[in-house]
Backbone as XML, in Angstrom:
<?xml version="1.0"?>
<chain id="A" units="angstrom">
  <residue number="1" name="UNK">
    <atom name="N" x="14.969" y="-24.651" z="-21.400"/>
    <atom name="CA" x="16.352" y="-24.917" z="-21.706"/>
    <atom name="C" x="16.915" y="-25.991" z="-20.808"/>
  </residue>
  <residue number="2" name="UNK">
    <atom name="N" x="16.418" y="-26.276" z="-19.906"/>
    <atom name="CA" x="17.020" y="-26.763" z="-18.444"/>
    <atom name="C" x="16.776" y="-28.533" z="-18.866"/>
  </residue>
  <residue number="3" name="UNK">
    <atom name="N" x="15.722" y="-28.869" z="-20.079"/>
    <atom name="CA" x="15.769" y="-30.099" z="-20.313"/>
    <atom name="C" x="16.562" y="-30.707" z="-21.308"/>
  </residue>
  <residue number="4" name="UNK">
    <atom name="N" x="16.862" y="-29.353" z="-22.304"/>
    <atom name="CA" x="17.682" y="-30.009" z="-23.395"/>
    <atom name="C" x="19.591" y="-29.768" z="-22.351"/>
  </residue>
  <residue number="5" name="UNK">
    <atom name="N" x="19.828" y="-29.157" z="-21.603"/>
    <atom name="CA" x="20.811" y="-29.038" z="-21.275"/>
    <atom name="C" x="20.953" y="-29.560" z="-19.510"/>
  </residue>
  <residue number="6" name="UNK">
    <atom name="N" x="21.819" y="-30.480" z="-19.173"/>
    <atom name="CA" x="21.421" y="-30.930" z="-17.672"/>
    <atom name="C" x="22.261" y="-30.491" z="-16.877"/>
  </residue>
  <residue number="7" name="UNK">
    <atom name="N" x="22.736" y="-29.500" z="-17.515"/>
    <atom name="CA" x="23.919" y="-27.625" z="-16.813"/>
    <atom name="C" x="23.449" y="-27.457" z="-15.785"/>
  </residue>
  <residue number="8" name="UNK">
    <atom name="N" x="21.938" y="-26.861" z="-16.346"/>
    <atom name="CA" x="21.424" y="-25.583" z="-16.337"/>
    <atom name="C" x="20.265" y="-26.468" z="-15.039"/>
  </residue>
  <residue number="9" name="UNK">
    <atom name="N" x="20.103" y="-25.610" z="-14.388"/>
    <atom name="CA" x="19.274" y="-25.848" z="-12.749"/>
    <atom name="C" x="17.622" y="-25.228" z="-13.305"/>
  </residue>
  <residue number="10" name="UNK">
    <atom name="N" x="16.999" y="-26.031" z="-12.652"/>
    <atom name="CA" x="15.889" y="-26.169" z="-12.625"/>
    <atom name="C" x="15.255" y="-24.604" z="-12.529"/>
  </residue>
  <residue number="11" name="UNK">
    <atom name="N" x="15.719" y="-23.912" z="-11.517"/>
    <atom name="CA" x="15.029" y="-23.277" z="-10.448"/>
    <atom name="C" x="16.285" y="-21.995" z="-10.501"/>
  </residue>
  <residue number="12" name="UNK">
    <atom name="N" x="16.238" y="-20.775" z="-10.342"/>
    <atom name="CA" x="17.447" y="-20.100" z="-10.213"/>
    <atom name="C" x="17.193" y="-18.779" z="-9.095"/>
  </residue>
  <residue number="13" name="UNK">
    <atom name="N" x="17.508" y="-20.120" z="-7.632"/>
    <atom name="CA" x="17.623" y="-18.754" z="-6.366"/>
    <atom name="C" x="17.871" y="-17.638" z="-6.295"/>
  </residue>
  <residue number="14" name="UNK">
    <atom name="N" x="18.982" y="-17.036" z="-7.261"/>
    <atom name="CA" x="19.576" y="-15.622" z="-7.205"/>
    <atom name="C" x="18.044" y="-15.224" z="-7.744"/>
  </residue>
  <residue number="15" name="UNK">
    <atom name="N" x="17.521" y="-15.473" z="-8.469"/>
    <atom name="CA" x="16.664" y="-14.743" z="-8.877"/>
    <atom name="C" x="15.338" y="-14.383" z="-8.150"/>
  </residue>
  <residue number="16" name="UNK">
    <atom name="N" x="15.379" y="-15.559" z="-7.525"/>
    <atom name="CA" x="14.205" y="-15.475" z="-6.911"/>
    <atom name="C" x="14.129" y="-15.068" z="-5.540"/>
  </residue>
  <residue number="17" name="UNK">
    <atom name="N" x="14.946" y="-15.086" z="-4.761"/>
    <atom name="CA" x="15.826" y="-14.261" z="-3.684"/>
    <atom name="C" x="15.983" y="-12.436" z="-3.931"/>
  </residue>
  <residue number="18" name="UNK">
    <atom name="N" x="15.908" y="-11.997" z="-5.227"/>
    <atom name="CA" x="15.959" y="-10.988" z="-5.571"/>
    <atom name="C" x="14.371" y="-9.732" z="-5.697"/>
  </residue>
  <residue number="19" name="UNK">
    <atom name="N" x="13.730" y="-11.176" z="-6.163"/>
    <atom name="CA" x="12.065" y="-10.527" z="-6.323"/>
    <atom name="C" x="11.069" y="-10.880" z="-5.222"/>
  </residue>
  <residue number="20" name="UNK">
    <atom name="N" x="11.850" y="-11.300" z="-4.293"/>
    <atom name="CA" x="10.918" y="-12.007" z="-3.028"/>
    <atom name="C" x="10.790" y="-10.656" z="-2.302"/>
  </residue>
  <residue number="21" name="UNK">
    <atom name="N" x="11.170" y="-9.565" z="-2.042"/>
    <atom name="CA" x="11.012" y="-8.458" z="-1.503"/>
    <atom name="C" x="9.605" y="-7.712" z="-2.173"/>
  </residue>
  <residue number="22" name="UNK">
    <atom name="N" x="10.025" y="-7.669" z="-3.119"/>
    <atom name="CA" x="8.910" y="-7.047" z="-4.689"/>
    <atom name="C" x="7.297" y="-8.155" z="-4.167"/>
  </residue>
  <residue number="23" name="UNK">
    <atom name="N" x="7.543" y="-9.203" z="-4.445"/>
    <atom name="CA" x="6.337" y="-10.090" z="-4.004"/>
    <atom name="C" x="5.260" y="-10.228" z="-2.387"/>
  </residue>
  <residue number="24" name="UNK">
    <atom name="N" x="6.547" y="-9.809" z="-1.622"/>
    <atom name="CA" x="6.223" y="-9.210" z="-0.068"/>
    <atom name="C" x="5.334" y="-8.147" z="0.133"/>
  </residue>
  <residue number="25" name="UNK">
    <atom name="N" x="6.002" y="-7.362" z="-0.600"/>
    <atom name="CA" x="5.568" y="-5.720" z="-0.518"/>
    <atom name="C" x="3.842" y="-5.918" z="-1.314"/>
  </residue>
  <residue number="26" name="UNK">
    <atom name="N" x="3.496" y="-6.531" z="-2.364"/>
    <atom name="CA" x="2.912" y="-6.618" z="-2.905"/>
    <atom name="C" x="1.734" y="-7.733" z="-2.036"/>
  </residue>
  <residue number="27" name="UNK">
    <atom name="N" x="2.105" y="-8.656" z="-1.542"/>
    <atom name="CA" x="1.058" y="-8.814" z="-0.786"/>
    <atom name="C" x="0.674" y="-7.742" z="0.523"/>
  </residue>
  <residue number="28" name="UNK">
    <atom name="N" x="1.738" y="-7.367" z="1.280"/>
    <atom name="CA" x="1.613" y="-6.364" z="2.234"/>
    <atom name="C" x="0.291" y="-5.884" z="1.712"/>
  </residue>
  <residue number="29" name="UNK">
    <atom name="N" x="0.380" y="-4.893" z="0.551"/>
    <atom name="CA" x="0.147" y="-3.928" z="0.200"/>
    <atom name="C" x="-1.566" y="-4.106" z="0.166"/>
  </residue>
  <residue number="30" name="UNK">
    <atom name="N" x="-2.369" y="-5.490" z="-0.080"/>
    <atom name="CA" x="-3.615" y="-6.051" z="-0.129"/>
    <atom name="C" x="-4.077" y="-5.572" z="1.155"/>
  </residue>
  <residue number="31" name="UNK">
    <atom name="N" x="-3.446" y="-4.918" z="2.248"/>
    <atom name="CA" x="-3.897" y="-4.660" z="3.599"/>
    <atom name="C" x="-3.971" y="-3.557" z="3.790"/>
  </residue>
  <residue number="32" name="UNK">
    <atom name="N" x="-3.752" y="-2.142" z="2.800"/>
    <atom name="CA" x="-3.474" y="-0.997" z="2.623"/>
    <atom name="C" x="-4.918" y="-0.296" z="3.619"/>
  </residue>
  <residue number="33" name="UNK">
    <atom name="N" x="-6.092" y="-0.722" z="3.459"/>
    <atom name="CA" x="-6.978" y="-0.801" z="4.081"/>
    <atom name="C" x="-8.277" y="0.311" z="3.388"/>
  </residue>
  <residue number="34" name="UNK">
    <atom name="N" x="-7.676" y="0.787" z="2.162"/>
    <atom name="CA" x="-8.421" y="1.684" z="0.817"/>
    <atom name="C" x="-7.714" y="1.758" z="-0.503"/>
  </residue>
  <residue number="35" name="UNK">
    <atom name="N" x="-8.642" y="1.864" z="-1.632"/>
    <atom name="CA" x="-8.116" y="2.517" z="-2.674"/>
    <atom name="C" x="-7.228" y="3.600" z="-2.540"/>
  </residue>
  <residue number="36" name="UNK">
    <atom name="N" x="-7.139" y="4.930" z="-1.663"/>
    <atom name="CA" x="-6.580" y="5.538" z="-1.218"/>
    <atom name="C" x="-4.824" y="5.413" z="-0.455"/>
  </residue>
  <residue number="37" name="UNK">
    <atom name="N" x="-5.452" y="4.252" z="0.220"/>
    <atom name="CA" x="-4.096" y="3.466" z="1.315"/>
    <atom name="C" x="-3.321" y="2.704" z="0.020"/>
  </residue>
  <residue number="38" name="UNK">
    <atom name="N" x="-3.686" y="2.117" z="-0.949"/>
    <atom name="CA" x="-2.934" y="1.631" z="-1.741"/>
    <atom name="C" x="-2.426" y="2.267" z="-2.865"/>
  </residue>
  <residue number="39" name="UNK">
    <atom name="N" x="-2.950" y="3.366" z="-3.280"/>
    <atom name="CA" x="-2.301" y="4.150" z="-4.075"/>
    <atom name="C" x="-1.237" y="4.715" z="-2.939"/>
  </residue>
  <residue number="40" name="UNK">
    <atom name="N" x="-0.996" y="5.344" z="-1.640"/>
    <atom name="CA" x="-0.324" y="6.183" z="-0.881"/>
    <atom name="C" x="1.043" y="4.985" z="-0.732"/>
  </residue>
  <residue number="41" name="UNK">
    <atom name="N" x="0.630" y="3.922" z="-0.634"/>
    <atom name="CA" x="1.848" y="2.579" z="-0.433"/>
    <atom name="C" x="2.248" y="2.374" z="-1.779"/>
  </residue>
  <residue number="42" name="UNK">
    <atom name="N" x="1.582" y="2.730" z="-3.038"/>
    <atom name="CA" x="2.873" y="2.406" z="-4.379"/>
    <atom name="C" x="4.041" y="3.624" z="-4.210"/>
  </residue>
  <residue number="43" name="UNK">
    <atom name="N" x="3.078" y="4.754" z="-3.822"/>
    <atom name="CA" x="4.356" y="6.020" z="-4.147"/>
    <atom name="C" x="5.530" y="5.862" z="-3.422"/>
  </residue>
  <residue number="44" name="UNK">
    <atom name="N" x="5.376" y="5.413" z="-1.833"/>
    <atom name="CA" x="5.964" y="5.283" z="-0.989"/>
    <atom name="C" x="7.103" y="4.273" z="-1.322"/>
  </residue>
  <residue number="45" name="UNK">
    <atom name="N" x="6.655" y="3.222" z="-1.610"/>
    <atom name="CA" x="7.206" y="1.890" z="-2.127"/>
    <atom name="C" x="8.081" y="2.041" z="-3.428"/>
  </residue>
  <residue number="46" name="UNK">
    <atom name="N" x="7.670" y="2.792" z="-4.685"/>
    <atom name="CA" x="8.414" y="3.467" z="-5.597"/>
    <atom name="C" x="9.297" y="4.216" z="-5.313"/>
  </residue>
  <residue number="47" name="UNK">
    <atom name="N" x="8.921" y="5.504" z="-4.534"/>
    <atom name="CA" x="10.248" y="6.188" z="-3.656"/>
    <atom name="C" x="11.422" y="5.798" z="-3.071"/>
  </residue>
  <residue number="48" name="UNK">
    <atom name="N" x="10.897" y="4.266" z="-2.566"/>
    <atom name="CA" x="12.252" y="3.552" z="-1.368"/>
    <atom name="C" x="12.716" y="2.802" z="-2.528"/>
  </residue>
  <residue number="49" name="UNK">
    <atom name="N" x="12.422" y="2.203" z="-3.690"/>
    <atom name="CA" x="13.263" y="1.946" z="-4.301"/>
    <atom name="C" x="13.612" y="2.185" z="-5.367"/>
  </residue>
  <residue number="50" name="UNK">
    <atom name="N" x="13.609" y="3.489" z="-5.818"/>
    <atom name="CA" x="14.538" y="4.687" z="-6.540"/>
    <atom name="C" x="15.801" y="4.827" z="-5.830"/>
  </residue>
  <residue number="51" name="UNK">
    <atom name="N" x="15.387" y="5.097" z="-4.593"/>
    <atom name="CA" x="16.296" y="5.462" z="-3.303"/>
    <atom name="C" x="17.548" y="4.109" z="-3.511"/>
  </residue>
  <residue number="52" name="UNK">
    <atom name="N" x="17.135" y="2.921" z="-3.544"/>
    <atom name="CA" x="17.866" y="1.327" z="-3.628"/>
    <atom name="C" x="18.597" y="1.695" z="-4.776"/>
  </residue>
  <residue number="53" name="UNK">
    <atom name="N" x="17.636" y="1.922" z="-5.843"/>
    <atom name="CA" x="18.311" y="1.827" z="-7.351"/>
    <atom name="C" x="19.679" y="3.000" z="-7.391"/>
  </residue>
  <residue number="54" name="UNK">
    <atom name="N" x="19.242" y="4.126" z="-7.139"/>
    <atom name="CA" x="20.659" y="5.102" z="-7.120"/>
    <atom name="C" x="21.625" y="5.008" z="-6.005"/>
  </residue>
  <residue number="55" name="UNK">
    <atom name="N" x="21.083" y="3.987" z="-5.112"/>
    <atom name="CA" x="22.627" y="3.891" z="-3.977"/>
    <atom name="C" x="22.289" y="4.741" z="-3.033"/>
  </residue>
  <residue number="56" name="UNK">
    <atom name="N" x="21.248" y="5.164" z="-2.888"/>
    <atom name="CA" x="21.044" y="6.283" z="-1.717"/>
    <atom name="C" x="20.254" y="5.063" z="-0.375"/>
  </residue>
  <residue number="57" name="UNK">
    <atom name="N" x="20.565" y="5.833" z="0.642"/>
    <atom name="CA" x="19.699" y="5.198" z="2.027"/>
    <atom name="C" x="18.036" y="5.614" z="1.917"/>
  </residue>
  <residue number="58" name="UNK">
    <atom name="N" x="17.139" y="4.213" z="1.892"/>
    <atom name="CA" x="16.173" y="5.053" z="1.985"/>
    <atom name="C" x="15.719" y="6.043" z="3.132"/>
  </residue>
  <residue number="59" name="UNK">
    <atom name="N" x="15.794" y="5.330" z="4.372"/>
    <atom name="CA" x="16.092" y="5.750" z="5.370"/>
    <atom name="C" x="16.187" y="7.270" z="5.611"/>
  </residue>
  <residue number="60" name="UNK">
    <atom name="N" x="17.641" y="7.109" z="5.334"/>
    <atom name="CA" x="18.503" y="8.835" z="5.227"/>
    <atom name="C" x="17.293" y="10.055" z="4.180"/>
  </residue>
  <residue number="61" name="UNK">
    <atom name="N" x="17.198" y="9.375" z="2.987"/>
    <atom name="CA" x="16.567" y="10.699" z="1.826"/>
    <atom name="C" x="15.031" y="10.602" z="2.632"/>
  </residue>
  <residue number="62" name="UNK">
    <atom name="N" x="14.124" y="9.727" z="3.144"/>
    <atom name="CA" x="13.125" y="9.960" z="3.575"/>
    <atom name="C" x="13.050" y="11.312" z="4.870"/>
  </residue>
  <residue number="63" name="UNK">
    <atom name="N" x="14.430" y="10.612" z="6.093"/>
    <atom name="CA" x="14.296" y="11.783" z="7.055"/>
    <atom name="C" x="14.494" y="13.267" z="6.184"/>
  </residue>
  <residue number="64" name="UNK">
    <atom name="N" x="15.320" y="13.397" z="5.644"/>
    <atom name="CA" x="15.911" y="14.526" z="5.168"/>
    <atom name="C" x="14.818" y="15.306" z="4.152"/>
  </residue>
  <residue number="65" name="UNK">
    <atom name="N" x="14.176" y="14.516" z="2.866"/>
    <atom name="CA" x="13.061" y="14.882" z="2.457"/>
    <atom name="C" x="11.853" y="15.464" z="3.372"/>
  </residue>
  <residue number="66" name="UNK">
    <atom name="N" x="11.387" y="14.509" z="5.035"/>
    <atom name="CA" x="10.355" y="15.064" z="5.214"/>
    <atom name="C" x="10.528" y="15.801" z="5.926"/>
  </residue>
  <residue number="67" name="UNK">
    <atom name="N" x="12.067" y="16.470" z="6.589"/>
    <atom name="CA" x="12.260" y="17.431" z="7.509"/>
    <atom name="C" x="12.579" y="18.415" z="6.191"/>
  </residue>
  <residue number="68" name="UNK">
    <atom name="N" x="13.140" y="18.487" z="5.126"/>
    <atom name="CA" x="12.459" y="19.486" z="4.517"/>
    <atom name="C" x="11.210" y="20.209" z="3.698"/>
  </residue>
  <residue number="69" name="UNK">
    <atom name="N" x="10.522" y="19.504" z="4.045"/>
    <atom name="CA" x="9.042" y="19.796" z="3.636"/>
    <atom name="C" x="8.406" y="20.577" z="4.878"/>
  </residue>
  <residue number="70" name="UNK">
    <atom name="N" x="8.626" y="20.117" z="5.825"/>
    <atom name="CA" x="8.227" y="20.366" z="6.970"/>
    <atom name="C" x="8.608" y="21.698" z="7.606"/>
  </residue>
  <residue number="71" name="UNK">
    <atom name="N" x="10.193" y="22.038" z="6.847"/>
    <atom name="CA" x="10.814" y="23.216" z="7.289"/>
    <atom name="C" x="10.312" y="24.259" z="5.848"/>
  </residue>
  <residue number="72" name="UNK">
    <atom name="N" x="9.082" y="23.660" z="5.307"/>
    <atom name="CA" x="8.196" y="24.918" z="4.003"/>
    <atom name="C" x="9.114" y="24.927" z="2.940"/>
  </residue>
  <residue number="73" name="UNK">
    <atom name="N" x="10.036" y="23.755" z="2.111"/>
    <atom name="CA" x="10.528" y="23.549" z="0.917"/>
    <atom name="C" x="9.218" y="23.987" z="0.179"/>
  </residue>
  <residue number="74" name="UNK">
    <atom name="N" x="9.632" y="24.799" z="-1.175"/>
    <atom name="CA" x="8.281" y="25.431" z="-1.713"/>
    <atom name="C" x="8.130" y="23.931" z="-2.410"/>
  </residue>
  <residue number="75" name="UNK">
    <atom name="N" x="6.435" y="23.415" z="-2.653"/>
    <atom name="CA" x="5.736" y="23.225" z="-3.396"/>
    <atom name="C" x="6.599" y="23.137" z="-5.151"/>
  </residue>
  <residue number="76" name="UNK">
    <atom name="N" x="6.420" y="23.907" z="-5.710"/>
    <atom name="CA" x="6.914" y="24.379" z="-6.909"/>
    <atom name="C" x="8.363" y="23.608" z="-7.040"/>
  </residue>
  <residue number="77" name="UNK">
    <atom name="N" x="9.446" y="23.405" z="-5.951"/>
    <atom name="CA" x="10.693" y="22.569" z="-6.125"/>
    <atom name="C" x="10.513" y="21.652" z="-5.698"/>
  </residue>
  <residue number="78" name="UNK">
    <atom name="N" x="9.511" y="20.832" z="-5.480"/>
    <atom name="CA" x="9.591" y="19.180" z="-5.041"/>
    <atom name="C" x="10.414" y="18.456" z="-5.639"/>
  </residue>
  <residue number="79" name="UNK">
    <atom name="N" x="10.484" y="18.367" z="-7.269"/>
    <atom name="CA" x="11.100" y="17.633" z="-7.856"/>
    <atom name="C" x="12.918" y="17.637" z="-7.259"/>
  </residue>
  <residue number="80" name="UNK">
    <atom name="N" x="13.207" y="19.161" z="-6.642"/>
    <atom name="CA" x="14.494" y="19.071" z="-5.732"/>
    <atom name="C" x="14.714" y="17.851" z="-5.118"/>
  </residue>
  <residue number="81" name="UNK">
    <atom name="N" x="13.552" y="17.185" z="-4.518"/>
    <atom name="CA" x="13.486" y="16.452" z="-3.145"/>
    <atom name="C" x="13.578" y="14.859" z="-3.897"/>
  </residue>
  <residue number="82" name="UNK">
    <atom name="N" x="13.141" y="14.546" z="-4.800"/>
    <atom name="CA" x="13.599" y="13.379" z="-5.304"/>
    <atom name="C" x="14.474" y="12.129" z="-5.697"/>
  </residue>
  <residue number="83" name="UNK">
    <atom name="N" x="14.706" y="11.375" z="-5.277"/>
    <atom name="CA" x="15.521" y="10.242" z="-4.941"/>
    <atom name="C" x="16.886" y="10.355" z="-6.060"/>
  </residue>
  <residue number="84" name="UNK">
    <atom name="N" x="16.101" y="11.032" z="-7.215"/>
    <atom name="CA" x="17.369" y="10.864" z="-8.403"/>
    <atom name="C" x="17.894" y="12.060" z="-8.614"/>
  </residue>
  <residue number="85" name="UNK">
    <atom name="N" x="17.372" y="13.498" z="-7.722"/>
    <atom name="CA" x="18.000" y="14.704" z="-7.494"/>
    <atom name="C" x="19.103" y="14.349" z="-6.491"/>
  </residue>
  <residue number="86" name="UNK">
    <atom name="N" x="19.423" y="13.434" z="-5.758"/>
    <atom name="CA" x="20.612" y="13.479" z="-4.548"/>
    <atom name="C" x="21.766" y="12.349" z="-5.059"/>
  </residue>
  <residue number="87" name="UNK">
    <atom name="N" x="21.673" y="12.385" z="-6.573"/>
    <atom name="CA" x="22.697" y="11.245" z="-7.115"/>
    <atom name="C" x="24.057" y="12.066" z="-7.672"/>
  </residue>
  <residue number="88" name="UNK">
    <atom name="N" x="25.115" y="11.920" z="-7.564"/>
    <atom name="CA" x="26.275" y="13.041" z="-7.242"/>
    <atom name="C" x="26.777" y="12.284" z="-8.670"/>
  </residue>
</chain>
């Protein structure tokens, strides 16, 4: 579009400023150091940004999630503990 119209910018920073995190993480992630380590870094990585997407801290729902696991949250209610269970 950017040739029939000489508006429109080549290149569009917001956007790419937006997925440069996504592209980071994703090379990071080549260093996981197993099949294992890189499956354990998507969940993790999916988790923190569920956490982004509903407005929650990842930060905050991670401490709070793993101090209740830790304090024997049953198994059976995990889905309690989930990024889109603490959206009000």
């Amino acid at each position: 579009r950017f040739l029939d119209d000489g508006r429109i910018d080549l290149d569009n920073n917001a956007v790419e400023r937006a997925i440069r995190p996504l592209a980071l993480n994703r090379k990071n992630a080549l260093f996981a150091g197993s099949d294992e380590g890189g499956d354990n870094w998507a969940v993790i990585a999916t988790l923190i940004e569920n956490c982004k997407l509903n407005g929650i801290n990842p930060h905050t729902w991670l401490t709070a999630t793993l101090t209740s696991l830790a304090n024997g949250h049953p198994v059976s209610r995990v889905d309690e503990l989930l990024p889109h269970a603490h959206v009000a």
